[in-house]
N, C-alpha and C positions, 0 to 999 in steps of 0.2 A: 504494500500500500504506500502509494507517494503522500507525501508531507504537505502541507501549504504554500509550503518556498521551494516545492521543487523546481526547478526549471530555472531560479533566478539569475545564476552564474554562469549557466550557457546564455542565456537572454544579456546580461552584461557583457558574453563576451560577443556578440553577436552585434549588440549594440556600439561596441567599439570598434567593429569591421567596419561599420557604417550599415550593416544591414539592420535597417528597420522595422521592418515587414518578418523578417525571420525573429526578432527580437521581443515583437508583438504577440508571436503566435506561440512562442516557448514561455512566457510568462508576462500577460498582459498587464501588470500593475507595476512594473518597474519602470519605465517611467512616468506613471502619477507620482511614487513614491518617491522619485528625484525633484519635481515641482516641488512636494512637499519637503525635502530635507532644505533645498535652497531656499523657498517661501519662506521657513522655518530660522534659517541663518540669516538672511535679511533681515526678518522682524524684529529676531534678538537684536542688531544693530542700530535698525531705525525706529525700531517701536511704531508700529504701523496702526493709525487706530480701529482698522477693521480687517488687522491682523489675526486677533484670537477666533473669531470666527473663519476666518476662509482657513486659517488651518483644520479648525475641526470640520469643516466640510468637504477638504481634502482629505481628514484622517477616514473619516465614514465613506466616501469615494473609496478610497485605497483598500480598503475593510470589506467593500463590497464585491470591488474588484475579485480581489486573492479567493472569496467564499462561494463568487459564483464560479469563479477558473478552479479550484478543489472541487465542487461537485458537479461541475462538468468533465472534468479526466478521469471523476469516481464512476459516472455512468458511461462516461466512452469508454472508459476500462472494462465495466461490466459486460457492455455487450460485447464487445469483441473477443472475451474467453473460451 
């Protein structure tokens, strides 16, 4: 049974060939999760005043992402055994 974050480190690397499209399709929340880490270091900086919110709408985005990409590789997994 795959994890949550499977797929994230070939998607990284994938993403650093420049391949986008392949990068999307091995783990589609890496980059929302980049928005948010950078979103995230800017605010700390500039203190954004409607910073706190668009991160938590990006952490619920990212949340959603990663649960619906896990139960979708749990039932492409299933049927194809």
């Amino acid at each position: 049974m795959q994890c949550p974050g499977c797929g994230m480190q070939r998607s990284f690397i994938a993403l650093i060939k420049g391949d986008l499209l392949d990068s999307l399709q091995l783990y589609p929340a890496l980059i929302p999760i980049f928005i948010l880490v950078i979103f995230s270091f800017f605010h700390l900086i500039y203190r954004f005043s409607f910073g706190t919110k668009v991160i938590i709408g990006l952490q619920v985005i990212v949340v959603a992402i990663i649960v619906a990409h896990y139960f979708f590789k749990i039932f492409h997994h299933q049927i194809f055994l």
